[in-house]
C-alpha positions as a Python dict, from the first residue, in 0.01 Angstrom:
ca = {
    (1, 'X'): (0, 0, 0),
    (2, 'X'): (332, -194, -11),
    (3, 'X'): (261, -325, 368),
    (4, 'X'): (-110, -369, 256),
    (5, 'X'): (35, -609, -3),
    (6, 'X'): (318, -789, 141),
    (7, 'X'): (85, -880, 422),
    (8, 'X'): (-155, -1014, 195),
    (9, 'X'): (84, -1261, 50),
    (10, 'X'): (284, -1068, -207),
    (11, 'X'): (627, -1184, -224),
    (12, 'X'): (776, -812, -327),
    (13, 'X'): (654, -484, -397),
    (14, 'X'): (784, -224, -642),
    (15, 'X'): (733, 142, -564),
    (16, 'X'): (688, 444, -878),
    (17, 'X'): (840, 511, -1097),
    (18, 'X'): (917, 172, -1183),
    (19, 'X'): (1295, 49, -1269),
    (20, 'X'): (1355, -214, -1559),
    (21, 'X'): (1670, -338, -1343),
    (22, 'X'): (1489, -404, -1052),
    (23, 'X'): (1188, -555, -1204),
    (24, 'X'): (1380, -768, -1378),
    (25, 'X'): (1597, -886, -1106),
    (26, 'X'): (1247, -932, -954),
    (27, 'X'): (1154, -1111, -1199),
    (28, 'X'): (1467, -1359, -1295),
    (29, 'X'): (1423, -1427, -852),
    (30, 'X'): (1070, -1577, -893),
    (31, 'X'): (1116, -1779, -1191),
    (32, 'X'): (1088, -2160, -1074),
    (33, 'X'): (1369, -2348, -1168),
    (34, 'X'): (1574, -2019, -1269),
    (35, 'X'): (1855, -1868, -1040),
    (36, 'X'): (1900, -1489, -989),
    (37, 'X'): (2255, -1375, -1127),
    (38, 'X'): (2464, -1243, -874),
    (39, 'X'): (2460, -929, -756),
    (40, 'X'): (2822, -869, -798),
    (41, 'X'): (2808, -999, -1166),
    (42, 'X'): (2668, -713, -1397),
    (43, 'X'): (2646, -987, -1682),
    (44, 'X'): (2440, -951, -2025),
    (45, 'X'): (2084, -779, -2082),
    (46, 'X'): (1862, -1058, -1983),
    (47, 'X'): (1725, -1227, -2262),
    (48, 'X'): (1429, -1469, -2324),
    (49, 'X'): (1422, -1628, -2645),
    (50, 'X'): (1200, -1864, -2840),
    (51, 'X'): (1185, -1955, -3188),
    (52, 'X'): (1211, -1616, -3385),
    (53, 'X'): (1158, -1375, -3058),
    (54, 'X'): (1409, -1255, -2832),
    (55, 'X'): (1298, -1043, -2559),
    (56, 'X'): (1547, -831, -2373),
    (57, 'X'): (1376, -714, -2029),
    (58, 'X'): (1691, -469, -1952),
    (59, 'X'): (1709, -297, -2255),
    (60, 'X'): (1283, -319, -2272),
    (61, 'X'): (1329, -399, -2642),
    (62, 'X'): (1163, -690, -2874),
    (63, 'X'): (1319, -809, -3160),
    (64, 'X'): (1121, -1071, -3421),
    (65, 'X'): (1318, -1249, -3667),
    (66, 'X'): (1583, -1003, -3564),
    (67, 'X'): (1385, -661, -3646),
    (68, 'X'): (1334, -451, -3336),
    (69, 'X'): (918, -443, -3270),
    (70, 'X'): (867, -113, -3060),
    (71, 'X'): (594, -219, -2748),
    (72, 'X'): (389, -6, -2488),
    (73, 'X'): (463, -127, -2128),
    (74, 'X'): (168, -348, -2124),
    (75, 'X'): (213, -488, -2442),
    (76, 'X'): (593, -553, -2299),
    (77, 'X'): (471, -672, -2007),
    (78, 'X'): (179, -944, -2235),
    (79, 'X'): (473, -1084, -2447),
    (80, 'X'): (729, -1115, -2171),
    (81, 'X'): (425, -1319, -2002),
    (82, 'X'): (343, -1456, -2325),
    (83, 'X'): (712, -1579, -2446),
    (84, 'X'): (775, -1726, -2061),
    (85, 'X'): (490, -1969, -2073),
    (86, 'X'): (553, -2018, -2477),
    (87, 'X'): (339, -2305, -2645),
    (88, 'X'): (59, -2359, -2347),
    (89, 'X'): (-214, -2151, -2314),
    (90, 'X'): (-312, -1869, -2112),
    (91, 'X'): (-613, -1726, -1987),
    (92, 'X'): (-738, -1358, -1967),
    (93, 'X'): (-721, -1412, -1634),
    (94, 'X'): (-415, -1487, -1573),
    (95, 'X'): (-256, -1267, -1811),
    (96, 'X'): (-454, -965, -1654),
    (97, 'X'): (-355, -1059, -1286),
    (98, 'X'): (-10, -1058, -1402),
    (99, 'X'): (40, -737, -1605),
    (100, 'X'): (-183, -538, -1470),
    (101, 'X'): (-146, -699, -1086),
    (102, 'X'): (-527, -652, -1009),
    (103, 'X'): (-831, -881, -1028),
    (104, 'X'): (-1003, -905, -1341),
    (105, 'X'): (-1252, -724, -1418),
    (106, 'X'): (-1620, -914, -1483),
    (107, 'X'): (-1678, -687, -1848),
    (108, 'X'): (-1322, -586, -2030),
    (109, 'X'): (-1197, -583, -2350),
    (110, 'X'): (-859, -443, -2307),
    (111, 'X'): (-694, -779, -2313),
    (112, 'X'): (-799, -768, -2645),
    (113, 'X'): (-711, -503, -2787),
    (114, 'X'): (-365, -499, -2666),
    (115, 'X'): (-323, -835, -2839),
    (116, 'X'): (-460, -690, -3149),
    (117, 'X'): (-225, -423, -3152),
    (118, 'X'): (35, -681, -3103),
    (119, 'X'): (-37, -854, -3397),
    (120, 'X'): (-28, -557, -3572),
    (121, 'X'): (299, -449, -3459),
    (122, 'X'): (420, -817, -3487),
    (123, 'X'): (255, -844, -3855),
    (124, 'X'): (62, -1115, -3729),
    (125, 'X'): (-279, -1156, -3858),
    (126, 'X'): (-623, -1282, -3647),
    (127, 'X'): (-738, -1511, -3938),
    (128, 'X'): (-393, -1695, -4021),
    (129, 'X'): (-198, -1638, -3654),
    (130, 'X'): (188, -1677, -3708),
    (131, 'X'): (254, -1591, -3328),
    (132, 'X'): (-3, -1516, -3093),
    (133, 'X'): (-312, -1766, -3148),
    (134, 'X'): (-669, -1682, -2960),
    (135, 'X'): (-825, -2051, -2814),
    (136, 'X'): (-1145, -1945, -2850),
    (137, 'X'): (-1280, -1982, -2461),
    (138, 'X'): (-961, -1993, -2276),
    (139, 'X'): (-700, -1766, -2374),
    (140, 'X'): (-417, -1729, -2581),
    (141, 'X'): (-96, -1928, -2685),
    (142, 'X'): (220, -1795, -2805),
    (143, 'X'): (368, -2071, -3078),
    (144, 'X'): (706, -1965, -3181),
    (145, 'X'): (797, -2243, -3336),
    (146, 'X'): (590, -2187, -3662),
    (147, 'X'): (726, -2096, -3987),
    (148, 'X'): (660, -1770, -4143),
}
């Protein structure tokens, strides 16, 4: 599979079980604009942070106006997408092909759900958003920036 996909275009493949270090480092690589640490420099957890978030991809932990927020993988793997391309909108599309790393399906609601059950665990609400805002035909934004 990992020949199957690096001939197809992928730029790197990670094998099971999957290793927060090296996806990470993966991760921090591909990022335009953004240079990989060294290796030779251990450094801090890597952190993303925007407005009330911080997102620490070593330690795989969330924390919202400094509470840790406990996430499944995918939901992990939505905000880290989510929190990276903070304030523009995102399609289903796009966040699908990127945490899940398959086409999109033509019928699916999973997108959905795992946003609702990130509002939940963010103690966001679908009628008055604080965080993660649906734009009805498009996608989603993440807007940090708002006040509680």
């Amino acid at each position: 599979r990992a020949m199957r996909a690096l001939s197809a275009g992928a730029t790197a493949c990670v094998n099971r079980p999957y290793r927060i270090p090296e996806l990470a480092g993966l991760l921090r690589g591909s990022l335009p604009g953004t240079e990989a640490a060294p290796p030779s420099d251990p450094g801090g957890p890597v952190a993303l942070r925007s407005g009330d978030q911080e997102l620490d991809a070593l330690g795989h932990r969330l924390f919202v106006d400094g509470q840790p927020v406990n996430l499944a993988l995918r939901e992990f793997g939505i905000m880290d997408f989510l929190l990276r391309h903070s304030g523009r909108v995102v399609s289903r599309e796009e966040l699908w092909t990127e945490v899940w790393r398959k086409p999109l399906p033509p019928v699916n609601n999973t997108i959905a759900v795992h946003i609702r059950r990130l509002r939940h665990k963010l103690g966001d609400s679908e009628a008055q958003p604080r965080f993660i805002h649906t734009v009805r035909g498009l996608g989603y934004r993440l807007d940090t920036t708002s006040a509680g």
